[in-house]
Backbone as XML, in Angstrom:
<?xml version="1.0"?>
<chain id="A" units="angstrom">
  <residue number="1" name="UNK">
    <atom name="N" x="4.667" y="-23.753" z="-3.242"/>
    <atom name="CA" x="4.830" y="-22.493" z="-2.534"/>
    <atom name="C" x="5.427" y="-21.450" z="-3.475"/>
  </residue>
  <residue number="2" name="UNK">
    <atom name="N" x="4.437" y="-20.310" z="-3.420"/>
    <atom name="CA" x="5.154" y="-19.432" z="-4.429"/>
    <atom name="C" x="5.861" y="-18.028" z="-4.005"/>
  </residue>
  <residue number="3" name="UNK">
    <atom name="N" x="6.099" y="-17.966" z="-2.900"/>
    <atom name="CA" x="7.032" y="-17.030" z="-1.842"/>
    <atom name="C" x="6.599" y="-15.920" z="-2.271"/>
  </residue>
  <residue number="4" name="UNK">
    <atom name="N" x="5.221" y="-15.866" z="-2.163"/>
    <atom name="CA" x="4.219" y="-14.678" z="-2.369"/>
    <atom name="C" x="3.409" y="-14.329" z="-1.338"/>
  </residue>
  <residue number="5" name="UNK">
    <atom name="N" x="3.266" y="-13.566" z="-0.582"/>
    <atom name="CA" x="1.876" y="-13.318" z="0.433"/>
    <atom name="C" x="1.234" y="-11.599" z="0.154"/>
  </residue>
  <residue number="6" name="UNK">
    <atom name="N" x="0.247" y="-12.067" z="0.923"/>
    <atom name="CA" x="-0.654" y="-10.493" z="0.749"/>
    <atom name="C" x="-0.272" y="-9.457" z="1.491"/>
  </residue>
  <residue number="7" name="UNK">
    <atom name="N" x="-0.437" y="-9.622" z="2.870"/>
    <atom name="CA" x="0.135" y="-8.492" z="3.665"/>
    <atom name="C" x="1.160" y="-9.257" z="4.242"/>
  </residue>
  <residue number="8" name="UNK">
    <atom name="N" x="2.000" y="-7.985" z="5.283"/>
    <atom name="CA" x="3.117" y="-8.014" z="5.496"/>
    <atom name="C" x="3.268" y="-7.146" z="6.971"/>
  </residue>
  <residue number="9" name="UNK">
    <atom name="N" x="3.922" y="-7.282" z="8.077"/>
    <atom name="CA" x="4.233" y="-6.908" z="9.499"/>
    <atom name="C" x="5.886" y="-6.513" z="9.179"/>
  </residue>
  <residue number="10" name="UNK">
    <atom name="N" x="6.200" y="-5.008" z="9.583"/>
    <atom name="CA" x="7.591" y="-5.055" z="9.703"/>
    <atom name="C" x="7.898" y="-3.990" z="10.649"/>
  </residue>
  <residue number="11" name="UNK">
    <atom name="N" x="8.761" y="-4.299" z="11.637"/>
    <atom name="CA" x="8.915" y="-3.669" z="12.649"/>
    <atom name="C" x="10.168" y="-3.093" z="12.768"/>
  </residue>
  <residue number="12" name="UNK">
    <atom name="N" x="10.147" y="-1.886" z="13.789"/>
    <atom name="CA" x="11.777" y="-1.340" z="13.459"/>
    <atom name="C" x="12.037" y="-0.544" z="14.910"/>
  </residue>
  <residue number="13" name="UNK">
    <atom name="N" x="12.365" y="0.030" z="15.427"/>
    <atom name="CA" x="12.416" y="1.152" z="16.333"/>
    <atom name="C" x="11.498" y="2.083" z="16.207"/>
  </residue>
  <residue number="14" name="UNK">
    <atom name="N" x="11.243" y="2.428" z="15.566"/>
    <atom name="CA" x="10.222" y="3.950" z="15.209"/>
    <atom name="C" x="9.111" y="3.511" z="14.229"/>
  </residue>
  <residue number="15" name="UNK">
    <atom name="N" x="9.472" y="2.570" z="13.008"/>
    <atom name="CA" x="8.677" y="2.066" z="11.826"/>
    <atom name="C" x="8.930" y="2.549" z="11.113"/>
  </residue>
  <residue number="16" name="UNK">
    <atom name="N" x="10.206" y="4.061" z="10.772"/>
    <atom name="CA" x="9.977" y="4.632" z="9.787"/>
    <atom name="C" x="10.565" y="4.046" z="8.879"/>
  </residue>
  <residue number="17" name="UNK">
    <atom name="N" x="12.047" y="3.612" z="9.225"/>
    <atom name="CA" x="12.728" y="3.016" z="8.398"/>
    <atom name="C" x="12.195" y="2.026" z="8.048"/>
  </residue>
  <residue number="18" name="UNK">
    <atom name="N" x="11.542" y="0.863" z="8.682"/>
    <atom name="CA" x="10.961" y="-0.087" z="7.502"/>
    <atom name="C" x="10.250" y="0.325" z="6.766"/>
  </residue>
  <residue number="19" name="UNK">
    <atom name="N" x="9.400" y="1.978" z="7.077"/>
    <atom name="CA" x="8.113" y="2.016" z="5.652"/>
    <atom name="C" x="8.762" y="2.518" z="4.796"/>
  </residue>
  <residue number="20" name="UNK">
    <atom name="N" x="10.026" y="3.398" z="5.093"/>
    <atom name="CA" x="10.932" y="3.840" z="3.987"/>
    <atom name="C" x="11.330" y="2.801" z="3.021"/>
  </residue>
  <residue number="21" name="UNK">
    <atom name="N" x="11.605" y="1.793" z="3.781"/>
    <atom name="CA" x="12.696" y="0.413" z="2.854"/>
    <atom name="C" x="11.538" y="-0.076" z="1.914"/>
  </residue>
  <residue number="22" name="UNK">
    <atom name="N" x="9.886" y="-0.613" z="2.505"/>
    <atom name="CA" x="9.492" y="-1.175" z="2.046"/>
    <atom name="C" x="9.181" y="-0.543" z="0.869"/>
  </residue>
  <residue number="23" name="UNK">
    <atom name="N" x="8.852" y="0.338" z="1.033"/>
    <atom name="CA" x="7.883" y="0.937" z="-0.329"/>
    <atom name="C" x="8.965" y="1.643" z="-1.469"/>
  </residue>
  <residue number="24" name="UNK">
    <atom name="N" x="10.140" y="0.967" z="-1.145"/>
    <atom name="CA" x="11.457" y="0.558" z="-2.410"/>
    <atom name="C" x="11.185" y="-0.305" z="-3.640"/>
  </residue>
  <residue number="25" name="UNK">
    <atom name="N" x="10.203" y="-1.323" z="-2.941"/>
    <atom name="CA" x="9.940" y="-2.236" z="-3.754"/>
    <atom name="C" x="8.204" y="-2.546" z="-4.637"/>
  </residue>
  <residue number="26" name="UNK">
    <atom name="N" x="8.488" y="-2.734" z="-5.464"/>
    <atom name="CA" x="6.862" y="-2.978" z="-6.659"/>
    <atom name="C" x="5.995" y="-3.289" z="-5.503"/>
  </residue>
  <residue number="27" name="UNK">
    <atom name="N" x="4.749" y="-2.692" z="-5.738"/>
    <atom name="CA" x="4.017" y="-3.682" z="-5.486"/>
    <atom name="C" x="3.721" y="-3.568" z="-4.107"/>
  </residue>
  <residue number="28" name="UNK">
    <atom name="N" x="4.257" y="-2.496" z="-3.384"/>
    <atom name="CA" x="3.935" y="-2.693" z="-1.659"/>
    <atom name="C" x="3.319" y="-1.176" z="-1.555"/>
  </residue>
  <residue number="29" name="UNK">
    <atom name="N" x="2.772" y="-1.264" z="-0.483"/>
    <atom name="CA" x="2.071" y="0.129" z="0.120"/>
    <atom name="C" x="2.048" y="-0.378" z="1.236"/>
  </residue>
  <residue number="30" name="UNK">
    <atom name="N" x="3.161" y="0.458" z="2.050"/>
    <atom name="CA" x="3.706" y="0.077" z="3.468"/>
    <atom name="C" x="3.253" y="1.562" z="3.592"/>
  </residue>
  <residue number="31" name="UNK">
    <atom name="N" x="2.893" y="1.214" z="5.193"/>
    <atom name="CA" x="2.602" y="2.794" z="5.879"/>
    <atom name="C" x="2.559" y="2.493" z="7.828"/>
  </residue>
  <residue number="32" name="UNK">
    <atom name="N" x="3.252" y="3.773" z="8.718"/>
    <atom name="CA" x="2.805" y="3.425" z="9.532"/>
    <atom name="C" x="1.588" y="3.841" z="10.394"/>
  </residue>
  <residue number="33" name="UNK">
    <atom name="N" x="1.194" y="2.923" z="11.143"/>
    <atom name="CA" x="0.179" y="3.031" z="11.969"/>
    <atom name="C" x="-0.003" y="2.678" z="13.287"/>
  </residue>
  <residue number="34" name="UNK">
    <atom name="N" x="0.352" y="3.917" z="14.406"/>
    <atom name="CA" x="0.137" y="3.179" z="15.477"/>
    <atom name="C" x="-1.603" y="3.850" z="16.473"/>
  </residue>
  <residue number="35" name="UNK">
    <atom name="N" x="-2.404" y="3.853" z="15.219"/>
    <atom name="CA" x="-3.527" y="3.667" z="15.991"/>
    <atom name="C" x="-4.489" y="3.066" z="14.808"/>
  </residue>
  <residue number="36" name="UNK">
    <atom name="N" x="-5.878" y="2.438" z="15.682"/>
    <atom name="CA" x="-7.028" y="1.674" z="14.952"/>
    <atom name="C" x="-7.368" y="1.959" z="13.286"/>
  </residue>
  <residue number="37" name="UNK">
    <atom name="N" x="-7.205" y="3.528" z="13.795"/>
    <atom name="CA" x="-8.231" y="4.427" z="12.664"/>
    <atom name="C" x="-7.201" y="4.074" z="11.146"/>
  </residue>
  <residue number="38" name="UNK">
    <atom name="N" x="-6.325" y="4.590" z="11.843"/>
    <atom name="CA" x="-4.860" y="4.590" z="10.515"/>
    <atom name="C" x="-4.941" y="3.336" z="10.026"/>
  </residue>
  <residue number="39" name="UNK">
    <atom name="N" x="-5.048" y="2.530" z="10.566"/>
    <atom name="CA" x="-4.866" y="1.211" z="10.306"/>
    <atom name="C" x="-6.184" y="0.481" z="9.168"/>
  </residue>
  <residue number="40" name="UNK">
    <atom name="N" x="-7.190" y="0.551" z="9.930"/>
    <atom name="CA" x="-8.334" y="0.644" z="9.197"/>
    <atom name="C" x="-8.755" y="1.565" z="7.793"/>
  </residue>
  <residue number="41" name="UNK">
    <atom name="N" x="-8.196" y="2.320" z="7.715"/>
    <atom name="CA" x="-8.364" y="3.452" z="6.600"/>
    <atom name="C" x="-7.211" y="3.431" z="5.846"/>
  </residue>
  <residue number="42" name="UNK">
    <atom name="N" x="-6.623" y="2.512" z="6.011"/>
    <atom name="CA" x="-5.388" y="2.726" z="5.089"/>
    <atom name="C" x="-5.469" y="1.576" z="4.313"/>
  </residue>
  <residue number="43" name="UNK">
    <atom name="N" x="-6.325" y="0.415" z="4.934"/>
    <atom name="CA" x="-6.440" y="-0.638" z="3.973"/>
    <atom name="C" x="-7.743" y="-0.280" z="3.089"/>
  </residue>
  <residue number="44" name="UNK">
    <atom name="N" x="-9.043" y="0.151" z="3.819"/>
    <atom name="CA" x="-9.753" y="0.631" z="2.896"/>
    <atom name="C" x="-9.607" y="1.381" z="1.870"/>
  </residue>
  <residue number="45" name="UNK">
    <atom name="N" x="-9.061" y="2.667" z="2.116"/>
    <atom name="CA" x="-8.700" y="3.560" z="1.023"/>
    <atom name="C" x="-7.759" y="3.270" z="0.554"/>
  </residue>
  <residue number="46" name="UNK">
    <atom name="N" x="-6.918" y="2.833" z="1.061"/>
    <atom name="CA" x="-5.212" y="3.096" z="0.013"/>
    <atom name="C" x="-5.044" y="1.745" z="-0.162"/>
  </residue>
  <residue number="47" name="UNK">
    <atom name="N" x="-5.342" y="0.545" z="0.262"/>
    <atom name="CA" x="-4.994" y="-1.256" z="0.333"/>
    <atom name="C" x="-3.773" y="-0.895" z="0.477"/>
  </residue>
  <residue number="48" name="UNK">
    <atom name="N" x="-3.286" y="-0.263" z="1.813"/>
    <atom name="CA" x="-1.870" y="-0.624" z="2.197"/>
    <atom name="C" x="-1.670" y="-2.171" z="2.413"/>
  </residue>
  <residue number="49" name="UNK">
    <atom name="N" x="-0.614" y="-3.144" z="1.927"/>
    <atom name="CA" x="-0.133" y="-4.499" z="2.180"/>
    <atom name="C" x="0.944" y="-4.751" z="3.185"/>
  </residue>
  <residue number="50" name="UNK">
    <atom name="N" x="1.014" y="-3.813" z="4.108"/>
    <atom name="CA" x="2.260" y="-3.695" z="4.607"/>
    <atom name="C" x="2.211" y="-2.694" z="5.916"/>
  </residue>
  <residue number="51" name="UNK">
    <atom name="N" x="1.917" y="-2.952" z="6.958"/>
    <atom name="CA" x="1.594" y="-2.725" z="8.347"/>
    <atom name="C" x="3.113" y="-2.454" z="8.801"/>
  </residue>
  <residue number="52" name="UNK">
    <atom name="N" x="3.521" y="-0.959" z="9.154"/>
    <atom name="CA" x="4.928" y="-0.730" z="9.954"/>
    <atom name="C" x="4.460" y="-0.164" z="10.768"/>
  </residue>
  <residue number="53" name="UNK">
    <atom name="N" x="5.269" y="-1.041" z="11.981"/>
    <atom name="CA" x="4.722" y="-0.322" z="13.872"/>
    <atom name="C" x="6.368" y="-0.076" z="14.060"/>
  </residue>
  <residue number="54" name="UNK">
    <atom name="N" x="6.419" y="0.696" z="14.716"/>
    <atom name="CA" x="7.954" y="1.339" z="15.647"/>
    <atom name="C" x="7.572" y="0.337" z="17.442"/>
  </residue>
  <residue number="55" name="UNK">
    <atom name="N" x="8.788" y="-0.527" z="18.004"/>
    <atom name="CA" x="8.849" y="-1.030" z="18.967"/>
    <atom name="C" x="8.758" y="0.358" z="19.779"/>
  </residue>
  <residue number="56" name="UNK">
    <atom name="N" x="9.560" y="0.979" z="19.641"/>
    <atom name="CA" x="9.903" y="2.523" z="20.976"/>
    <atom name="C" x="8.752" y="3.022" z="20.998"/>
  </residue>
  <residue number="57" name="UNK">
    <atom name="N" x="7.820" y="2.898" z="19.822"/>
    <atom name="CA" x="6.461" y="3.639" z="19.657"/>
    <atom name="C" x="5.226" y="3.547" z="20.636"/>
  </residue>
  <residue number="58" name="UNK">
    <atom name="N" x="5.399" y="2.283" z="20.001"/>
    <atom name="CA" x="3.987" y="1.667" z="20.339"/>
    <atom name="C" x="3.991" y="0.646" z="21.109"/>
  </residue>
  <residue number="59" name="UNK">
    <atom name="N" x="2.743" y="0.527" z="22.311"/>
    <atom name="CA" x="3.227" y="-0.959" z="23.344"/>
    <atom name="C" x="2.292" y="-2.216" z="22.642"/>
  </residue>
  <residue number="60" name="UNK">
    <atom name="N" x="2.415" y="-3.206" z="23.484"/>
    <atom name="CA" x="2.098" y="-4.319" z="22.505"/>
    <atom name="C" x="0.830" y="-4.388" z="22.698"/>
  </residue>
  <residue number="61" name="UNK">
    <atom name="N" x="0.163" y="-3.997" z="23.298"/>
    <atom name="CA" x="-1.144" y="-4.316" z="23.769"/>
    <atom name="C" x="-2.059" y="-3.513" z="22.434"/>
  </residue>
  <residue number="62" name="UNK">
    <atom name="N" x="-1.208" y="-2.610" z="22.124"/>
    <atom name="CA" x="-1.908" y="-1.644" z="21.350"/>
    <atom name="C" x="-1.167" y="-2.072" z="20.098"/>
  </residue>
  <residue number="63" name="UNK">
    <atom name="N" x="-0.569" y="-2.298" z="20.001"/>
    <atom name="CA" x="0.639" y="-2.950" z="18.687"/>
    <atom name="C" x="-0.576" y="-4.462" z="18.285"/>
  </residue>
  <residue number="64" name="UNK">
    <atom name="N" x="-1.484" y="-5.131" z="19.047"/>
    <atom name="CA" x="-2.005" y="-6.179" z="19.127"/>
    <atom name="C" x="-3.266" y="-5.924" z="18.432"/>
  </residue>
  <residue number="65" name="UNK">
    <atom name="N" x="-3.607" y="-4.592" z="19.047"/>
    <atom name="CA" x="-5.056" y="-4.461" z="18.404"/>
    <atom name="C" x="-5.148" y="-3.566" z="17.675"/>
  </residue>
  <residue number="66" name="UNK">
    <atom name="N" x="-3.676" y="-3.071" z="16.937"/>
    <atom name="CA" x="-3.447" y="-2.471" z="15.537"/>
    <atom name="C" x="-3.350" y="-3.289" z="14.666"/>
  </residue>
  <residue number="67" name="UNK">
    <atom name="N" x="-3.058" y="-4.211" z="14.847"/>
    <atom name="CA" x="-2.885" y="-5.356" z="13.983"/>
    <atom name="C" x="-4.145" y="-6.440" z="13.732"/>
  </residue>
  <residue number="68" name="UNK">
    <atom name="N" x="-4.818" y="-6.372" z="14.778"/>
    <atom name="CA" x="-5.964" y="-7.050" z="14.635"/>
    <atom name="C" x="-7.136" y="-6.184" z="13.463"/>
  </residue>
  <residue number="69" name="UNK">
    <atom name="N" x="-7.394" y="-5.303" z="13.966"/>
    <atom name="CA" x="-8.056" y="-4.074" z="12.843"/>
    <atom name="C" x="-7.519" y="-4.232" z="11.663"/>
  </residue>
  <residue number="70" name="UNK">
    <atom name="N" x="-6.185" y="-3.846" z="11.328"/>
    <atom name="CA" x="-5.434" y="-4.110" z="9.732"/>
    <atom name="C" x="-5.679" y="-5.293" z="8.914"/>
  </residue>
  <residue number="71" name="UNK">
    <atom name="N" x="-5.995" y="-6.561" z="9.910"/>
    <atom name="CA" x="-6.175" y="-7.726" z="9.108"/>
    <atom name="C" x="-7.175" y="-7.928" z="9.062"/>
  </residue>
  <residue number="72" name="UNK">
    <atom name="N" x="-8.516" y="-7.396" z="9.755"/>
    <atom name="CA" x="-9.487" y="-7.864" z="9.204"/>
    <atom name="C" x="-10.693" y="-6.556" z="8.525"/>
  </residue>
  <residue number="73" name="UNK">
    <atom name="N" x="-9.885" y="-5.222" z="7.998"/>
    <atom name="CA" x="-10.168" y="-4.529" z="7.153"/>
    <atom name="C" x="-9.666" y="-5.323" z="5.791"/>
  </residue>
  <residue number="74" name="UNK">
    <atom name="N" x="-10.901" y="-4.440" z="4.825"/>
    <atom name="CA" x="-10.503" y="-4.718" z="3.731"/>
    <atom name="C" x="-10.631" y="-3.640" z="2.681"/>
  </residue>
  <residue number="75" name="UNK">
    <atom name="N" x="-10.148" y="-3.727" z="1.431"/>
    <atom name="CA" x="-10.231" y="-2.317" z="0.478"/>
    <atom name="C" x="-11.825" y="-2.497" z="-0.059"/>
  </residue>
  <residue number="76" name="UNK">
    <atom name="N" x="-11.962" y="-0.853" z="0.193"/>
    <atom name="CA" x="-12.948" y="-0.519" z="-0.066"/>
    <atom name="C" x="-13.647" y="-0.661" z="-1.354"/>
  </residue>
  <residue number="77" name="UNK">
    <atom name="N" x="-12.666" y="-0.442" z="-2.824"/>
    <atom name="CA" x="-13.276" y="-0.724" z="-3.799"/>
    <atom name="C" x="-13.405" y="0.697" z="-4.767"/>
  </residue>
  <residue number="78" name="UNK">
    <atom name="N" x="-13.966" y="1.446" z="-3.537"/>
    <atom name="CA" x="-14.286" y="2.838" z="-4.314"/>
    <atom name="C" x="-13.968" y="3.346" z="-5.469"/>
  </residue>
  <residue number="79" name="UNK">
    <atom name="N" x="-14.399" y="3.711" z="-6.519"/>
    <atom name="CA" x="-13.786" y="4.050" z="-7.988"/>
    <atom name="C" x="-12.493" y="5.448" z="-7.366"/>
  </residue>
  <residue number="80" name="UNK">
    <atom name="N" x="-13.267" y="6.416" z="-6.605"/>
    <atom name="CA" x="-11.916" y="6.838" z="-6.224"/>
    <atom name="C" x="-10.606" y="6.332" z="-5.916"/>
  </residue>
  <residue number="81" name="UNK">
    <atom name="N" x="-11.018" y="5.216" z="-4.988"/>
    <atom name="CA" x="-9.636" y="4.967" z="-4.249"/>
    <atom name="C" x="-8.765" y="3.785" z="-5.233"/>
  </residue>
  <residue number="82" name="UNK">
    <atom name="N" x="-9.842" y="3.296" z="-6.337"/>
    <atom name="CA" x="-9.075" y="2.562" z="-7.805"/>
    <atom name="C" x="-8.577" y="3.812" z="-8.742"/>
  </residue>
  <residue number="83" name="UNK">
    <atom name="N" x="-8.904" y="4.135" z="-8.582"/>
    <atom name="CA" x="-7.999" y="5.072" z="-9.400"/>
    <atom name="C" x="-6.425" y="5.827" z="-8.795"/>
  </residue>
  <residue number="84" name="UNK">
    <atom name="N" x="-6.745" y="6.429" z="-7.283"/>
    <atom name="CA" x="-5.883" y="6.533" z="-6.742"/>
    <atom name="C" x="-4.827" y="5.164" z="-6.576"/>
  </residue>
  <residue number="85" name="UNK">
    <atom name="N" x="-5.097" y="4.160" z="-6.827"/>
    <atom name="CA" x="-4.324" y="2.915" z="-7.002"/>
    <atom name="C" x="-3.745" y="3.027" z="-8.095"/>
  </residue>
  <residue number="86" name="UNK">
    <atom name="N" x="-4.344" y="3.336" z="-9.084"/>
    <atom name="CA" x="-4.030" y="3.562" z="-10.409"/>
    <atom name="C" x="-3.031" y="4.149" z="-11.102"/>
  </residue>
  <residue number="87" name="UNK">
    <atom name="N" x="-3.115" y="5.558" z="-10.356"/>
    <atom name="CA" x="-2.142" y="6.309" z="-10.683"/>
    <atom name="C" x="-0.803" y="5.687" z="-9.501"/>
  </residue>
  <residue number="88" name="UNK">
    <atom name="N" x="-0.818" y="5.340" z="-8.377"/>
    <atom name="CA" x="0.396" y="5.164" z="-7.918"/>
    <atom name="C" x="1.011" y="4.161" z="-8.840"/>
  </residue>
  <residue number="89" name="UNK">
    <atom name="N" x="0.266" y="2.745" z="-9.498"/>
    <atom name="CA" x="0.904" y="1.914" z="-9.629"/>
    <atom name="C" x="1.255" y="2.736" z="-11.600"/>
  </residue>
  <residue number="90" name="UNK">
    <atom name="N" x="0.979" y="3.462" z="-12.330"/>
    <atom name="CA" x="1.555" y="4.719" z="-13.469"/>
    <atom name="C" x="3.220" y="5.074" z="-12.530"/>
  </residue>
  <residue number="91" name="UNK">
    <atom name="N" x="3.244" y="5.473" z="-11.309"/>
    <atom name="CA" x="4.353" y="6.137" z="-10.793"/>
    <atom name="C" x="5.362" y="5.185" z="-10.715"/>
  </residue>
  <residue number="92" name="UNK">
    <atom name="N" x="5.256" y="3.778" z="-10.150"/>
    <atom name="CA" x="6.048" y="2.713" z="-9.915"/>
    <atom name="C" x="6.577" y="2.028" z="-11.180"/>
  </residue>
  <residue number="93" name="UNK">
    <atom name="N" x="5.737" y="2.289" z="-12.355"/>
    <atom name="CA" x="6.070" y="1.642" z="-13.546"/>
    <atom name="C" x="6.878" y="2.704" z="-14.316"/>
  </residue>
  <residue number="94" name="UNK">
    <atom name="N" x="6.653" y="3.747" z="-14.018"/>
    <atom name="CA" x="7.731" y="5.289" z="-14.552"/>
    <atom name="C" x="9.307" y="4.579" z="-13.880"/>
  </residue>
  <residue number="95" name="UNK">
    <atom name="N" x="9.362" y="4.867" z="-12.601"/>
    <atom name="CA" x="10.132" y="4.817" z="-11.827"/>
    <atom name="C" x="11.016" y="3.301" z="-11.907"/>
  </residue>
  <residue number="96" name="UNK">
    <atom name="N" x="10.222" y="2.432" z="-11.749"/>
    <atom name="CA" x="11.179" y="1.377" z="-11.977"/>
    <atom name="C" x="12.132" y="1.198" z="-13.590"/>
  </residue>
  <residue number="97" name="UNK">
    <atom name="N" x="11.203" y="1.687" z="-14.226"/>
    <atom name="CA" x="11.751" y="1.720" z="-16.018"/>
    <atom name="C" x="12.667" y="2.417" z="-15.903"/>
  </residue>
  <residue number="98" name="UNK">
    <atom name="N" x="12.792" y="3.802" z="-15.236"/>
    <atom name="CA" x="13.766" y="4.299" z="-15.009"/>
    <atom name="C" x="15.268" y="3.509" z="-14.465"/>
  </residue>
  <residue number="99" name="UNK">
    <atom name="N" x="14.863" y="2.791" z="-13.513"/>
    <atom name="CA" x="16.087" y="1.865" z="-12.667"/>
    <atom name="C" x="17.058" y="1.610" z="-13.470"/>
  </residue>
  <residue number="100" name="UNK">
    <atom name="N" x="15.753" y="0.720" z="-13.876"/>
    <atom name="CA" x="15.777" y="-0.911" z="-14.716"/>
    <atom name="C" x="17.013" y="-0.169" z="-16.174"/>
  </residue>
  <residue number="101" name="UNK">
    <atom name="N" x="16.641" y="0.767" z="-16.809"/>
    <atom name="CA" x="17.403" y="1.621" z="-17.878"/>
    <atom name="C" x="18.504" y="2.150" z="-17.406"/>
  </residue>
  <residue number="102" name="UNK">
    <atom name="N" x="18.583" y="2.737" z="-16.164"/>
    <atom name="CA" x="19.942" y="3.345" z="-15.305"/>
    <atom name="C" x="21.335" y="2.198" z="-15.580"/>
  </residue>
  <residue number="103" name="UNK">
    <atom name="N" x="20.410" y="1.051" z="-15.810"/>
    <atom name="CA" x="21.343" y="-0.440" z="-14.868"/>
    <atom name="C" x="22.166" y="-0.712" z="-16.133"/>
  </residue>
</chain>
């Protein structure tokens, strides 16, 4: 077991604060979504790994079949949307070097 997975569910009151927290860390593209479309288009275009719903938000029924959509989208591929990958993961490697040198 290598305490690695692909996507990720994190829930909060609103969601904001978990998409805030998550996307602290390498390697994640947390976003929230409390409808189909968002959900679906965010893994295609952007390969968000990281699904944040707000409990106060959203009810479960719909929290159920936001989640169902998210997992069985997949990234699109698009040379656009690799590149737009591209450059975020240029920003995360700025930024963490930065930390990492602060420390």
């Amino acid at each position: 077991m290598t305490g690695k997975v692909e996507r990720g569910i994190l829930i909060c009151g609103s969601g904001v604060g978990a998409c805030v927290a998550a996307n602290k860390f390498p390697g994640i593209r947390a976003a929230i979504c409390h409808d189909t479309f968002s959900a679906r288009q965010g893994v295609e275009d952007d390969d968000i790994n990281v699904l944040c719903l707000g409990a106060r938000v959203i009810g479960p029924e719909l929290a159920k079949e936001v989640i169902r959509v998210w997992l069985s989208a997949s990234f699109s591929g698009a040379e656009r949307h690799r590149r737009r990958l591209g450059k975020i993961k240029e920003i995360e490697g700025e930024c963490f070097r930065e930390v990492k040198d602060e420390q």
